[in-house]
C-alpha positions in Angstrom: -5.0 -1.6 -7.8 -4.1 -3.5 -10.2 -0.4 -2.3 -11.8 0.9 -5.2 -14.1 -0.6 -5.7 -17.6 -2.5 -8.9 -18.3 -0.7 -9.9 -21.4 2.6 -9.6 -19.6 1.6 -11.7 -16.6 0.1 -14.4 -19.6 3.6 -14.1 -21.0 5.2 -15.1 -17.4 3.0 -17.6 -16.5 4.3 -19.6 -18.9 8.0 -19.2 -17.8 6.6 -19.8 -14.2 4.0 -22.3 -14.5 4.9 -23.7 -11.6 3.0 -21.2 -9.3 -0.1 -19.9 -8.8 -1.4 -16.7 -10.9 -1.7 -15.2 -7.2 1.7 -16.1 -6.1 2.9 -15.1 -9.9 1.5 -11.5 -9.4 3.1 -11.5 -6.0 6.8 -12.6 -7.0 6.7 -10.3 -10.5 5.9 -7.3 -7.9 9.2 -8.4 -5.2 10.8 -9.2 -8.3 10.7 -5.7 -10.0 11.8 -4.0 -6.5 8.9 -3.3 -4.4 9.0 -4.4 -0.6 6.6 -6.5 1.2 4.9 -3.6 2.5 4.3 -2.2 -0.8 3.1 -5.0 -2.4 0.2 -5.3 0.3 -0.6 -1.7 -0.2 -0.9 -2.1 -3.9 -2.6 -5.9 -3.7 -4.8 -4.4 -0.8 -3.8 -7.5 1.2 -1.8 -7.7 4.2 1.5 -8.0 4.6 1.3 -11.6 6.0 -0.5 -12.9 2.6 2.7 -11.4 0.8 5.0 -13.1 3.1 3.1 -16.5 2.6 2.6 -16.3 -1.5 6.7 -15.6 -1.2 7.3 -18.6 1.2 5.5 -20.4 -0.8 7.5 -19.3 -3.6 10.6 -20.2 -1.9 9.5 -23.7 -1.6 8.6 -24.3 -4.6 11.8 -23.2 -6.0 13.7 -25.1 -3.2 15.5 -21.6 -2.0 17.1 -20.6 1.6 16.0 -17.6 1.4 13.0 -15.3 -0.3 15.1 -12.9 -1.6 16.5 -16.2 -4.3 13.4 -15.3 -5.7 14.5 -12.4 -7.7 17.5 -14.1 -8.8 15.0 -16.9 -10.6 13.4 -14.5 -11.6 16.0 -12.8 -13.7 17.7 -15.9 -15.2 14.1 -17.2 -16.5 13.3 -14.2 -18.2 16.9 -13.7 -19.4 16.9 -17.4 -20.9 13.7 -16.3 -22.7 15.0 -13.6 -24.5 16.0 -14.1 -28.2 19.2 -13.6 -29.3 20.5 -11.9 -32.6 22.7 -13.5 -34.6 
């Protein structure tokens, strides 16, 4: 199943082009409040290929701990949003 709209994971790859499109779909998922579990149900994958696209994640990002993710998550896509004046 495929939930996330392809124009909005375009959109995100170029505020994280630093991972995969696989590990993109996988942090935008954890990101927007689904668990590990759910994500695997909704990827059709298992729980360990989650875990290792968000470890993977982690390094890249140079975090203690997965759940930083979100927090990059947030202040990227806040920084990307235009201001009024």
């Amino acid at each position: 199943m495929n939930i996330l709209n392809e124009s909005l994971l375009v959109n995100y790859q170029q505020l994280f082009p630093e991972l995969t499109p696989w590990q993109l779909e996988i942090v935008v998922l954890y990101s927007s409040g689904f668990n590990q579990n759910e994500i695997a149900r909704i990827k059709n994958i298992s729980k360990q290929a989650v875990s290792k696209a968000l470890n993977e994640g982690k390094k890249r990002y140079h975090l203690e701990k997965v759940e930083s993710i979100r927090s990059v998550f947030i202040a990227r896509r806040l920084s990307n949003i235009p201001f009024c004046s």
